[in-house]
C-alpha positions as a Markdown table, in Angstrom:
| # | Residue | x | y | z |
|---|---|---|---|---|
| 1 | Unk | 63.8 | 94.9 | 137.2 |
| 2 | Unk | 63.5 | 91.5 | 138.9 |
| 3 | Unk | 65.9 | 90.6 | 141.7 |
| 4 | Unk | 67.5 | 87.5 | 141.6 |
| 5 | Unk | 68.5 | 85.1 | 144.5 |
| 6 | Unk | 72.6 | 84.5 | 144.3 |
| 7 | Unk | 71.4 | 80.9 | 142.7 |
| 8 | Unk | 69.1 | 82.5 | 140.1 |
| 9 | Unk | 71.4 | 85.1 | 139.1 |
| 10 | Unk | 74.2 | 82.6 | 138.4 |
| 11 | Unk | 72.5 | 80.0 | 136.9 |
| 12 | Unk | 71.2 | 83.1 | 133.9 |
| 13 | Unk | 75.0 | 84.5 | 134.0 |
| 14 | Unk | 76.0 | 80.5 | 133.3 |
| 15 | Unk | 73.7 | 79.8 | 130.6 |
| 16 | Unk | 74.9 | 83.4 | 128.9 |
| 17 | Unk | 78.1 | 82.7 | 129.2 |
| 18 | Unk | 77.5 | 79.6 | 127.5 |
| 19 | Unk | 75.7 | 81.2 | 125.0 |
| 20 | Unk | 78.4 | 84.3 | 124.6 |
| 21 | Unk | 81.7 | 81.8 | 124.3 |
| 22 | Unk | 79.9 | 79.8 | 121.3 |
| 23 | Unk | 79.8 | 83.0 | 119.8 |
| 24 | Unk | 83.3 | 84.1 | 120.6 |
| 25 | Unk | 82.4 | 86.0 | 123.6 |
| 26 | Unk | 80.8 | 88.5 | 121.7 |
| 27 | Unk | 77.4 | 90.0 | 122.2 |
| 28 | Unk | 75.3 | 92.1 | 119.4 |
| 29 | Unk | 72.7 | 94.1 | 119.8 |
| 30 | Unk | 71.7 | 95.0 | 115.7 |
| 31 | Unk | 68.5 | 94.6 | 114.9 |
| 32 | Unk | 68.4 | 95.8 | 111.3 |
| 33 | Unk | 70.4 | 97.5 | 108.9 |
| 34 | Unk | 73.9 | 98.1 | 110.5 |
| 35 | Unk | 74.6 | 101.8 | 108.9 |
| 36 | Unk | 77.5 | 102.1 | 110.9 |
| 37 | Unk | 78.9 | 105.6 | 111.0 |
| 38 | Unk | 83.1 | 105.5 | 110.5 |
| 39 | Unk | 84.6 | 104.9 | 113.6 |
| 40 | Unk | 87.7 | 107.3 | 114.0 |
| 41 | Unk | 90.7 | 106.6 | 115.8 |
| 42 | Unk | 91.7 | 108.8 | 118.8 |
| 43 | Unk | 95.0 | 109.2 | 119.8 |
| 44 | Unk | 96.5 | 107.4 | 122.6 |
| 45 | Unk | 98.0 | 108.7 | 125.8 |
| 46 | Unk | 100.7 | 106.9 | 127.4 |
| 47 | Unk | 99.7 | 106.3 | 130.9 |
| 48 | Unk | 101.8 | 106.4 | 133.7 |
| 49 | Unk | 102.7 | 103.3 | 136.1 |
| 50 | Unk | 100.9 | 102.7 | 138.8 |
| 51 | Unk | 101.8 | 101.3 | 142.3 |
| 52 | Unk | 100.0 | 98.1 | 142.7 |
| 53 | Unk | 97.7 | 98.4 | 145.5 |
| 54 | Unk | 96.6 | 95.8 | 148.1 |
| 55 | Unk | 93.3 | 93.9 | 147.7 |
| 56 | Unk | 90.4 | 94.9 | 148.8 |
| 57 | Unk | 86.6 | 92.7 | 149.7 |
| 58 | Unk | 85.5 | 96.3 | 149.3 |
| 59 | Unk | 82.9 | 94.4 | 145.8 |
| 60 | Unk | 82.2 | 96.6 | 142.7 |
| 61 | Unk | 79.2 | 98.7 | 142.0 |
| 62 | Unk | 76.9 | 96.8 | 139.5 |
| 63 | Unk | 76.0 | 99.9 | 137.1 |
| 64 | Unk | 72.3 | 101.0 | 137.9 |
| 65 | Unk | 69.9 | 99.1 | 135.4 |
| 66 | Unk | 68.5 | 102.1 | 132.8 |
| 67 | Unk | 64.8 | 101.0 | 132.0 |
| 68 | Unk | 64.3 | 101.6 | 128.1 |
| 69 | Unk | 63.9 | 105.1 | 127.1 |
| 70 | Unk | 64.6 | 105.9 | 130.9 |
| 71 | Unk | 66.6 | 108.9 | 129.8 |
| 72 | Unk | 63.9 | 110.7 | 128.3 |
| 73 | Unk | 63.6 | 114.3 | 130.4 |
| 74 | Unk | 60.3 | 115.9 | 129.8 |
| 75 | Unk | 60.5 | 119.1 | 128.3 |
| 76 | Unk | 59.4 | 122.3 | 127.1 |
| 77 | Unk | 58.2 | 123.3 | 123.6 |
| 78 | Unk | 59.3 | 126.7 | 124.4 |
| 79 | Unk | 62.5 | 124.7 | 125.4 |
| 80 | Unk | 63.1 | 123.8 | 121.9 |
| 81 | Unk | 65.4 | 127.1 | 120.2 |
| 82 | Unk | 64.7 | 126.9 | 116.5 |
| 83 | Unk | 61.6 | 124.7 | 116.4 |
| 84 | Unk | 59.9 | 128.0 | 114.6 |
| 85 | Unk | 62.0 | 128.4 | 112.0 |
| 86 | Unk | 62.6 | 124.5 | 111.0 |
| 87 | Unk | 59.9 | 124.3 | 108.2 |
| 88 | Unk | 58.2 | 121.6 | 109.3 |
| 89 | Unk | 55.9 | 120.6 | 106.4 |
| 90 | Unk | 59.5 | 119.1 | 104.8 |
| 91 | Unk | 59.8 | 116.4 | 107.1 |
| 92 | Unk | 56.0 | 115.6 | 106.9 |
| 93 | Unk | 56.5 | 112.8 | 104.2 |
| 94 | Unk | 59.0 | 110.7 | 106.0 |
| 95 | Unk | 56.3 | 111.3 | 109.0 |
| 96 | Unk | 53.4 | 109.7 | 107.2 |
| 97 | Unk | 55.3 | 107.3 | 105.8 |
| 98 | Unk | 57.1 | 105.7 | 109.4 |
| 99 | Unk | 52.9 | 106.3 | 110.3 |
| 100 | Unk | 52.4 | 103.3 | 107.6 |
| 101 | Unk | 53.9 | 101.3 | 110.6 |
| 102 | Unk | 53.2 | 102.7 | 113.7 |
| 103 | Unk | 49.9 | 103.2 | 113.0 |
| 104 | Unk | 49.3 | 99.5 | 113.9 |
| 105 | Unk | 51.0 | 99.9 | 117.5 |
| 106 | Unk | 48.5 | 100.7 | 120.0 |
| 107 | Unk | 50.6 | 104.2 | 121.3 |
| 108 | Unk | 50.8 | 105.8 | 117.9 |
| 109 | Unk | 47.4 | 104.7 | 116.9 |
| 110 | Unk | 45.6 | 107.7 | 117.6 |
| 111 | Unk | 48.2 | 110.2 | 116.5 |
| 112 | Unk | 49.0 | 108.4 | 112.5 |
| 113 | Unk | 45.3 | 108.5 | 112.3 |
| 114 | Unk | 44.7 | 111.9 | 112.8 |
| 115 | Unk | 48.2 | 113.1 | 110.5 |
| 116 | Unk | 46.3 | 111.0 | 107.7 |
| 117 | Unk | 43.4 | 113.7 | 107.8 |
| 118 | Unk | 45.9 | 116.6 | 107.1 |
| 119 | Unk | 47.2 | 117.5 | 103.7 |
| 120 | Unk | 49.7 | 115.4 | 102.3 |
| 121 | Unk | 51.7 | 118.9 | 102.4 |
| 122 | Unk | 50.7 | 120.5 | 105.5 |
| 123 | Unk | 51.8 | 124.9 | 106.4 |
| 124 | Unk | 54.5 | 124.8 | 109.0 |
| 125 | Unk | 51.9 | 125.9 | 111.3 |
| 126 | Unk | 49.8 | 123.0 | 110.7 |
| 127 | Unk | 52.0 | 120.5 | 111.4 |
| 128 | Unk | 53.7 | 122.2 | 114.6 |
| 129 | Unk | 49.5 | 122.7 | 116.0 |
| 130 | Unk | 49.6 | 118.9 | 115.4 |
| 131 | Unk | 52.3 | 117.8 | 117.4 |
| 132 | Unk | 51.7 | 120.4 | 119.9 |
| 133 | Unk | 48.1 | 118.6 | 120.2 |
| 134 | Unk | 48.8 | 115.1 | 119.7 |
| 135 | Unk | 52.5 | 115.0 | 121.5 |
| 136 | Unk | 54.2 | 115.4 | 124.9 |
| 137 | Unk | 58.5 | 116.5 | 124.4 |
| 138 | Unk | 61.2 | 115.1 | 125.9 |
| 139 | Unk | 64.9 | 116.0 | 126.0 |
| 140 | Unk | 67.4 | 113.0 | 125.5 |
| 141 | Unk | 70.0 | 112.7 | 127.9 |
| 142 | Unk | 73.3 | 110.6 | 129.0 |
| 143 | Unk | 73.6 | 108.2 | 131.5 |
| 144 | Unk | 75.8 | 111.0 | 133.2 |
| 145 | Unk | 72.7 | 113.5 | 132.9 |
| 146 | Unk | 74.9 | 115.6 | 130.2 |
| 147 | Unk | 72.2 | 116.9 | 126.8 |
| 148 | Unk | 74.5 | 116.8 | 124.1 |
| 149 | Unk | 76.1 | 113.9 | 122.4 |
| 150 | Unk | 77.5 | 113.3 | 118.8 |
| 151 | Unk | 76.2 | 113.3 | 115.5 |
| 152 | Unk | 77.8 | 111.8 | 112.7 |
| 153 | Unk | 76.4 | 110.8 | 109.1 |
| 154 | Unk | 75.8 | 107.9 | 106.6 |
| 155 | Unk | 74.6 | 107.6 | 103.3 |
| 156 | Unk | 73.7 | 105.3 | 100.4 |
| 157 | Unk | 76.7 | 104.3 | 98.3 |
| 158 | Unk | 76.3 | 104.2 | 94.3 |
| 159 | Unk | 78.5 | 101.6 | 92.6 |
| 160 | Unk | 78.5 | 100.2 | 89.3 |
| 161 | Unk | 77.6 | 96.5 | 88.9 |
| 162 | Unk | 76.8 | 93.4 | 86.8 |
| 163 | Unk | 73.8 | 90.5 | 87.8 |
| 164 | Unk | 77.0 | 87.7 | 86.3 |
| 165 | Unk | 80.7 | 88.0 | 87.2 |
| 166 | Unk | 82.8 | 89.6 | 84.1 |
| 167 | Unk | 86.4 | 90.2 | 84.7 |
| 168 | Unk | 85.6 | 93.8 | 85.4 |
| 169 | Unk | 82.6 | 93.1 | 87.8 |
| 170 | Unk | 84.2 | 89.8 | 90.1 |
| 171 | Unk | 83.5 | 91.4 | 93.8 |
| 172 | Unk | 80.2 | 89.4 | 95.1 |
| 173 | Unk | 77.8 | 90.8 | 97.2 |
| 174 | Unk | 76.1 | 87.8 | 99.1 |
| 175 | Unk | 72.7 | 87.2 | 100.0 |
| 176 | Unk | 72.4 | 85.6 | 103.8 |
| 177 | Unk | 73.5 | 82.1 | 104.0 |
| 178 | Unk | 72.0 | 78.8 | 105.0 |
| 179 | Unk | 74.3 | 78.2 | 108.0 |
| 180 | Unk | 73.9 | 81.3 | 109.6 |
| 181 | Unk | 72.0 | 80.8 | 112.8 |
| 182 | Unk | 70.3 | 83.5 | 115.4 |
| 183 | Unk | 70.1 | 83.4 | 118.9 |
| 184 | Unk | 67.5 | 85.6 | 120.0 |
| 185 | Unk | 68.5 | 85.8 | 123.9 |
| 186 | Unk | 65.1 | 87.6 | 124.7 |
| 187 | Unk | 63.4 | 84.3 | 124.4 |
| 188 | Unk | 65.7 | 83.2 | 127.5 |
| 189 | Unk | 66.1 | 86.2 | 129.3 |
| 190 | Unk | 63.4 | 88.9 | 128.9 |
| 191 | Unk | 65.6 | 91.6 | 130.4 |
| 192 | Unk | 67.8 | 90.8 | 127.4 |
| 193 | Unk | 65.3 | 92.3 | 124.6 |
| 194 | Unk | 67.0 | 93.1 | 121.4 |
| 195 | Unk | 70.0 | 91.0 | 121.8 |
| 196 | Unk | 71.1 | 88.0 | 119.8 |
| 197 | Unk | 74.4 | 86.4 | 118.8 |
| 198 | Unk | 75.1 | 84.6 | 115.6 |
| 199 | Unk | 76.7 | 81.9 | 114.7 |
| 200 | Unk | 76.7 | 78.3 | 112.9 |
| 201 | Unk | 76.0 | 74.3 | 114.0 |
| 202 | Unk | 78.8 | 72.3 | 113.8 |
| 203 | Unk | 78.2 | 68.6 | 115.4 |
| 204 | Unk | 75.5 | 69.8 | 118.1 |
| 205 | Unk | 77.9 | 72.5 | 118.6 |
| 206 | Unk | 77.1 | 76.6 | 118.2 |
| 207 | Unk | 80.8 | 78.1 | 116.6 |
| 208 | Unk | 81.4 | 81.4 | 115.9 |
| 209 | Unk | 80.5 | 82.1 | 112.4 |
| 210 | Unk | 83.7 | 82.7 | 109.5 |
| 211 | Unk | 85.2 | 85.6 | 109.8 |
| 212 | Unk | 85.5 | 88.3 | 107.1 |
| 213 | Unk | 89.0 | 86.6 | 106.1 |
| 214 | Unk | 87.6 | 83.2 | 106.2 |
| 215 | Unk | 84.8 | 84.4 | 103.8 |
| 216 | Unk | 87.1 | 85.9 | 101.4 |
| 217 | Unk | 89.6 | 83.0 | 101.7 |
| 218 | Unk | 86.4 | 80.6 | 100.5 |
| 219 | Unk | 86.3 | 78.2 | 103.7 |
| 220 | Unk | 82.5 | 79.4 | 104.3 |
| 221 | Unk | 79.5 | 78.2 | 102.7 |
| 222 | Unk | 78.3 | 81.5 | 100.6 |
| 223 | Unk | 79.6 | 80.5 | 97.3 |
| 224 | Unk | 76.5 | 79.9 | 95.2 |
| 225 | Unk | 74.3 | 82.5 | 96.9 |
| 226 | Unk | 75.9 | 85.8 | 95.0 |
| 227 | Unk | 73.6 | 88.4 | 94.5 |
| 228 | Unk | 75.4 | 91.0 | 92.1 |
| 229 | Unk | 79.0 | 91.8 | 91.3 |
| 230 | Unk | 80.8 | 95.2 | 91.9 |
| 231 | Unk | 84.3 | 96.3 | 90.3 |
| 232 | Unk | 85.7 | 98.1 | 93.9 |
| 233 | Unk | 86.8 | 96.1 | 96.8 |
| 234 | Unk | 86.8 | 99.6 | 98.9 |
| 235 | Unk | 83.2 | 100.8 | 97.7 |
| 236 | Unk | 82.1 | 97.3 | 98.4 |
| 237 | Unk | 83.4 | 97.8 | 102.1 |
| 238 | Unk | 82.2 | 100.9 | 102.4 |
| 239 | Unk | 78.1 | 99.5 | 101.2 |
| 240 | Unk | 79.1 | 97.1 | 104.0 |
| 241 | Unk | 79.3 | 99.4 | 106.5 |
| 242 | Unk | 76.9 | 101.9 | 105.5 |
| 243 | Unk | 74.0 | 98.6 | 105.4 |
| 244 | Unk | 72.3 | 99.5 | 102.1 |
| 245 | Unk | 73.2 | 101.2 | 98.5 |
| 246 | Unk | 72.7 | 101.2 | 94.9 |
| 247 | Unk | 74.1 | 98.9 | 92.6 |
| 248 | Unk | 74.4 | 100.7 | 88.5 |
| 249 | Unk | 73.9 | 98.1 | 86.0 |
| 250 | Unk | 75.2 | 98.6 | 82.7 |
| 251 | Unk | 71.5 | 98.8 | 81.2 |
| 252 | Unk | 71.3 | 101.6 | 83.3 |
| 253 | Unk | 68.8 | 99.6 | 85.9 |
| 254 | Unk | 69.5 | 100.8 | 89.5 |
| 255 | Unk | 68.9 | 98.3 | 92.1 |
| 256 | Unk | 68.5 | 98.7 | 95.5 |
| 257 | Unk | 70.0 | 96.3 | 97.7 |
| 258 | Unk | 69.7 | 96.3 | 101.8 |
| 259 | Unk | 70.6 | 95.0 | 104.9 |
| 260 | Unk | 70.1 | 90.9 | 105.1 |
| 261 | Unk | 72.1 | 89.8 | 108.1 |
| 262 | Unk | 75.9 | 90.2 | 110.1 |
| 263 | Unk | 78.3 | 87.0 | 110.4 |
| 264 | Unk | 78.1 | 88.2 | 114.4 |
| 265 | Unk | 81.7 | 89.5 | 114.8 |
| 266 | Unk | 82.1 | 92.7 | 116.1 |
| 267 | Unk | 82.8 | 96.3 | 113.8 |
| 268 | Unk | 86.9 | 97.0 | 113.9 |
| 269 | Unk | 88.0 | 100.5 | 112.7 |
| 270 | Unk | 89.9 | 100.0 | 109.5 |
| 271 | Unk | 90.8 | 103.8 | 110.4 |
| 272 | Unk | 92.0 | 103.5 | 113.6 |
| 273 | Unk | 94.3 | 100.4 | 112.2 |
| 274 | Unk | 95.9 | 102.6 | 109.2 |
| 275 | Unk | 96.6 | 105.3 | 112.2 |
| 276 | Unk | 97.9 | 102.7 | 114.6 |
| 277 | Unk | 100.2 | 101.3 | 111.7 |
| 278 | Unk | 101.8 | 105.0 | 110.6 |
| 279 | Unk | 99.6 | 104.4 | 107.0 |
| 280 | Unk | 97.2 | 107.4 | 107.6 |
| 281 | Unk | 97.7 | 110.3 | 109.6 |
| 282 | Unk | 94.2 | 110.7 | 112.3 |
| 283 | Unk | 93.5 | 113.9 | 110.2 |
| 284 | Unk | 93.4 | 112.1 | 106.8 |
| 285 | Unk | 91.7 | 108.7 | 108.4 |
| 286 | Unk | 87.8 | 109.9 | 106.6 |
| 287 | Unk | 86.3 | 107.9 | 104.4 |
| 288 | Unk | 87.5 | 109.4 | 101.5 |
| 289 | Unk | 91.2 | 109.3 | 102.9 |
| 290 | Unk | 90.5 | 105.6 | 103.8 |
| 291 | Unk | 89.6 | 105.1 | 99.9 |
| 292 | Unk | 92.3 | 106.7 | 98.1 |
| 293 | Unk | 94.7 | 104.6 | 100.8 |
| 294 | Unk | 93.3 | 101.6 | 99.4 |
| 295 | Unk | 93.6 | 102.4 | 95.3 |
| 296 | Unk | 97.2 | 103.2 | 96.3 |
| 297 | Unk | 98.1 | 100.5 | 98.4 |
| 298 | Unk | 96.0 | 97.1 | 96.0 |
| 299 | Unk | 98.7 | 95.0 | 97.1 |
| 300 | Unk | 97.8 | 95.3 | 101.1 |
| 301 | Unk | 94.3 | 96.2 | 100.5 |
| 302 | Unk | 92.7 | 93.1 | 101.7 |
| 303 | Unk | 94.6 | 92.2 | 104.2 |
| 304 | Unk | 93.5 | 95.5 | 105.7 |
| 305 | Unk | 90.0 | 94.7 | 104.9 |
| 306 | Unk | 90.4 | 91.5 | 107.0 |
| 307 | Unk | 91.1 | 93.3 | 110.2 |
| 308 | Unk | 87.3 | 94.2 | 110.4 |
| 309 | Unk | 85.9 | 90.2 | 111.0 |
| 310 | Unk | 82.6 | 91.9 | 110.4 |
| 311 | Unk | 80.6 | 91.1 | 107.4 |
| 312 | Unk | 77.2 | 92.2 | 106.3 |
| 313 | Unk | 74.8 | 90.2 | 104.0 |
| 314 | Unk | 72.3 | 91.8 | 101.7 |
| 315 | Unk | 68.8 | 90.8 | 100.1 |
| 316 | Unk | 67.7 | 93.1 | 96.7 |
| 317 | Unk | 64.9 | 95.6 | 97.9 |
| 318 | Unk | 61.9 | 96.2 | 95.4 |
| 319 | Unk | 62.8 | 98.5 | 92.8 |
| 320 | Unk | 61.3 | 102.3 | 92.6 |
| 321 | Unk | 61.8 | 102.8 | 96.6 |
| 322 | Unk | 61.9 | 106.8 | 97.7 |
| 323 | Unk | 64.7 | 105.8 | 99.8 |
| 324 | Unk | 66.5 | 102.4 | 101.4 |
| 325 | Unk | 64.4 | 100.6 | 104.3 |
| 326 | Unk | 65.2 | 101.2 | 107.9 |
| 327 | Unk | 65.3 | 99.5 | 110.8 |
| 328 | Unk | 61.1 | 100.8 | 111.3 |
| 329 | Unk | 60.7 | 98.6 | 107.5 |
| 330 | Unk | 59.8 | 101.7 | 106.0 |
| 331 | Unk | 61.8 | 103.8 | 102.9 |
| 332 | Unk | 64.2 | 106.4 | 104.6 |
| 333 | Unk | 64.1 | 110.0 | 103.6 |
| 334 | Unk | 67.0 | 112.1 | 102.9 |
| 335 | Unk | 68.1 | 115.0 | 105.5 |
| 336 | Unk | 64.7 | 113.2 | 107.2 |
| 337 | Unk | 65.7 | 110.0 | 109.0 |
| 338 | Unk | 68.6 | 109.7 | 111.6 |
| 339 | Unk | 69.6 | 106.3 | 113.3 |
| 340 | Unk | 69.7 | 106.4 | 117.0 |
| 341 | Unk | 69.6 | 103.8 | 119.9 |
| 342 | Unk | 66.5 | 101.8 | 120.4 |
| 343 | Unk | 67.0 | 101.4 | 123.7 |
| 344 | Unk | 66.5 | 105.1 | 124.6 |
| 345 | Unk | 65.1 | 106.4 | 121.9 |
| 346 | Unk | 61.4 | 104.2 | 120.7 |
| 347 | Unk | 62.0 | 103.7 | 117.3 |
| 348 | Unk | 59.8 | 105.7 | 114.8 |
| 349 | Unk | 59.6 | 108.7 | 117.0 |
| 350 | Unk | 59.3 | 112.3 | 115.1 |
| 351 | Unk | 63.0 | 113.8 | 117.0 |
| 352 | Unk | 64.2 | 117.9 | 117.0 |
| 353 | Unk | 67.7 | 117.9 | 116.3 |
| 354 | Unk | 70.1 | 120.9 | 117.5 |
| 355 | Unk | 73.6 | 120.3 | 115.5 |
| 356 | Unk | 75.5 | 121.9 | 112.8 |
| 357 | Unk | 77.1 | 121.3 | 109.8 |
| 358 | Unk | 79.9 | 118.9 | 109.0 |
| 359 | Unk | 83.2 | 121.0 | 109.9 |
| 360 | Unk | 81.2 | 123.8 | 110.7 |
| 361 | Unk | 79.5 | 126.1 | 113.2 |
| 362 | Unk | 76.6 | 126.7 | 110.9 |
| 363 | Unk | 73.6 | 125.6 | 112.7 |
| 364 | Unk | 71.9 | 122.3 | 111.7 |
| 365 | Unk | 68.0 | 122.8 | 113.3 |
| 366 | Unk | 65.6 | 120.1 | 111.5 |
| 367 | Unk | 62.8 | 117.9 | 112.4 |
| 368 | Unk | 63.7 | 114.3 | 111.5 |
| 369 | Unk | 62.7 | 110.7 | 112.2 |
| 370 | Unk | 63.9 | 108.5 | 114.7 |
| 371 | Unk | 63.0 | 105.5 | 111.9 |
| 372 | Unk | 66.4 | 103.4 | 111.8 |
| 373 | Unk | 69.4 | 101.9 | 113.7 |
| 374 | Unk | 73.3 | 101.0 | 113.5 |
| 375 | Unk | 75.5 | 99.1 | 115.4 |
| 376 | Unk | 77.4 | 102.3 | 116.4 |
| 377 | Unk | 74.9 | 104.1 | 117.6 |
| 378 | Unk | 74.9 | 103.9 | 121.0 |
| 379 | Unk | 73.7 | 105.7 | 124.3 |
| 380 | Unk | 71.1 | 108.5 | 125.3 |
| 381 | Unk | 72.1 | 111.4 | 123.0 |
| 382 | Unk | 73.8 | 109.2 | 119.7 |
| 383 | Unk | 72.1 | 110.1 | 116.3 |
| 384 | Unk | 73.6 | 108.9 | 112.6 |
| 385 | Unk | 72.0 | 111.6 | 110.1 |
| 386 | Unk | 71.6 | 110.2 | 106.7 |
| 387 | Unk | 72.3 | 112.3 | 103.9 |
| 388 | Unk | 70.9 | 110.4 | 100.8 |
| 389 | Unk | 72.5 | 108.8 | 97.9 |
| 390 | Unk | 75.5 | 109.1 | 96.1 |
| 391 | Unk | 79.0 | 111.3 | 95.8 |
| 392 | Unk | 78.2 | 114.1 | 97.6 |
| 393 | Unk | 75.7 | 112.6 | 100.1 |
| 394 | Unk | 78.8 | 110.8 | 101.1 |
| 395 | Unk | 80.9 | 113.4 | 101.4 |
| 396 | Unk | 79.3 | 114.9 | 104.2 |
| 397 | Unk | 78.8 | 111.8 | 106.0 |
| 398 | Unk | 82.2 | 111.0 | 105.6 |
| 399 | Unk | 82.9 | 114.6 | 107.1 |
| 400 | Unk | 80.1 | 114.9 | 109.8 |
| 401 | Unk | 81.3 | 114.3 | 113.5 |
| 402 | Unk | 79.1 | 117.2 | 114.8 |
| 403 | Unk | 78.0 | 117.8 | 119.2 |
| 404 | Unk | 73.8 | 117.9 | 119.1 |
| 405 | Unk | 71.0 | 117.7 | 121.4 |
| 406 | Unk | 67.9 | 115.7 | 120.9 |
| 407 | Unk | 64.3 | 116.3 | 121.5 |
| 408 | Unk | 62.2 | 113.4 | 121.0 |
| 409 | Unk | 58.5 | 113.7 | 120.6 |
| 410 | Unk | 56.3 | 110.8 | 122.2 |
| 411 | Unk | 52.1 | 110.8 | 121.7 |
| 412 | Unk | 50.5 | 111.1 | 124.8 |
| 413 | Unk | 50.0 | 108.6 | 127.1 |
| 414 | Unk | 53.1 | 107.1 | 126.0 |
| 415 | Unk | 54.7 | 104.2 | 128.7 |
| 416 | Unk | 57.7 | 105.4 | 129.8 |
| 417 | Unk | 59.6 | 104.4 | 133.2 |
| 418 | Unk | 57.3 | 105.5 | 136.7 |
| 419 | Unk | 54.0 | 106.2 | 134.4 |
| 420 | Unk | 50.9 | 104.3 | 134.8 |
């Protein structure tokens, strides 16, 4: 990391707060597809009064700057309890198919080409040989040097839809709009990769972009760029959070519809409001609680709704896809594919997952694929498993809020921090 002179360092800090406040002071790092996992509340402790205490020129500790994937511990195979008995030939589809990308980045070159000489279903044996050969493993860590983190769950929502508004289908999904401008801060700051703000030109002004409320209330400019209609409000929400879904026509055409863009406001717990108000107790605050809350309560559904400012846009994906795209641009595979933190883990990377079951203690030992993001997955050892499509896909994301450990696997010669 550079180090600045006093002068250099505040002129950058100026210029991003400049940045920042025309964005309403908030900062967002998503990339891609949101598939935000449920944020639940937790319970708040009162805390006791404290004596003021005299002022100090004692300055504050700047946090220690974490180079990407500086977390990364190198490991064992041996290290890794269960690798035998994971079946590993299951997760070689979603493998070759994250390969259809990376095999076009110069340090996965080598290892996509050789997986495209091996069966399309490799033994178990084969494909553990292969990344034994081709791989060095890495244990993902916290910035507090802790191995275990949490694990929750998404999925693909299914709802039933129409292409023209009908007075049974009359809740649009929008396509990105005109006004919405991007910010990509790396192209001013280079230590700022992967962050951007959002927002919209007014005069030769950068404003926030509308809010969730202002959308619904018609002051923004999407009208005119509907994509399809849906008959839930709360299934709707729910395909907002989750970044991608299926949308049931009455012709029986499914069509797949993904992650477009976010108005730039930050993710608000819809959960943790219903708790804070005395609507839901934190034990019934799921998804599923969450929903049937909202098909009793119509009358103070959207005003609910409208705490989360957030807003996601979609785009309709081609039709016939194994799976929704992730953040790697590549069809995600079912009990295959979790969304972690790019910044620690490199994106596309084959990861060994140690967890368990939603509300369980049955062990959850699988290979997976590092190949997408969400605007809730953060830190070191943070992974969102996706579970497919439908009902019961979302049941047990809805349910999963699991401890894990991650293993990440990394071809050899991979650049991380202090290698040459």
């Amino acid at each position: 990391m550079t180090i600045l002179g006093f002068s250099g360092l505040r002129r950058r800090t100026w210029i991003l707060a400049l940045l920042l406040t025309a964005c309403g002071g908030q900062q967002h790092v998503k990339l891609e597809q949101p598939c935000q996992c449920l944020e639940l509340p937790t319970p708040s402790l009162p805390v006791p009064e404290q004596p003021r205490q005299p002022s100090t020129s004692q300055p504050v500790a700047e946090k220690p700057h974490i180079p990407d994937y500086g977390l990364l511990k190198p490991a064992r195979w041996q290290d890794l309890a269960g690798l035998e008995q994971a079946q590993l030939g299951e997760a070689w589809p979603a493998w070759l198919l994250g390969c259809n990308t990376l095999k076009n980045r110069q340090p996965w070159q080598v290892a996509c080409e050789a997986a495209s000489r091996l069966p399309q279903r490799p033994a178990h044996s084969e494909v553990l040989a292969y990344f034994q050969h081709y791989f060095n493993v890495y244990q993902a860590t916290n910035q507090d040097g802790g191995d275990t983190g949490l694990v929750t769950g998404y999925y693909e929502p299914l709802l039933k839809g129409s292409r023209v508004r009908t007075a049974q289908y009359r809740y649009p999904l929008y396509a990105r709009p005109d006004d919405l401008i991007t910010v990509e801060l790396a192209s001013l700051f280079p230590e700022l990769a992967n962050k951007r703000v959002r927002g919209r030109v007014v005069g030769n002004k950068l404003v926030p972009y509308f809010t969730r409320a202002e959308i619904e209330d018609g002051q923004s400019s999407v009208a005119g760029r509907e994509l399809l209609w849906v008959n839930d409000p709360v299934e709707l929400f729910f395909l907002q959070v989750q970044g991608s879904g299926l949308v049931q026509l009455e012709n029986g055409e499914a069509v797949h519809v993904g992650y477009a863009d976010q108005n730039g406001m930050s993710y608000q717990s819809i959960g943790r409001t219903l708790v804070e108000r005395g609507e839901l107790t934190l034990d019934k605050a799921s998804m599923q609680g969450i929903k049937q809350w909202g098909r009793q309560n119509p009358a103070k559904l959207q005003e609910l709704l409208n705490t989360n400012p957030s807003y996601v846009f979609f785009r309709e994906l081609p039709p016939n896809l194994p799976g929704p795209l992730g953040a790697l641009g590549v069809p995600i595979l079912a009990e295959r594919v979790v969304a972690v933190d790019p910044k620690y883990i490199p994106l596309g990377a084959p990861v060994f997952l140690a967890t368990t079951y939603p509300n369980s203690s049955t062990p959850l030992n699988r290979m997976m694929m590092a190949q997408d993001t969400g605007g809730a997955i953060k830190g070191g050892v943070r992974a969102d498993f996706f579970w497919g499509a439908g009902d019961a896909a979302g049941q047990q994301a809805g349910a999963m809020k699991q401890e894990g450990r991650l293993w990440v696997f990394l071809p050899k010669g991979f650049p991380l921090p202090g290698t040459k």
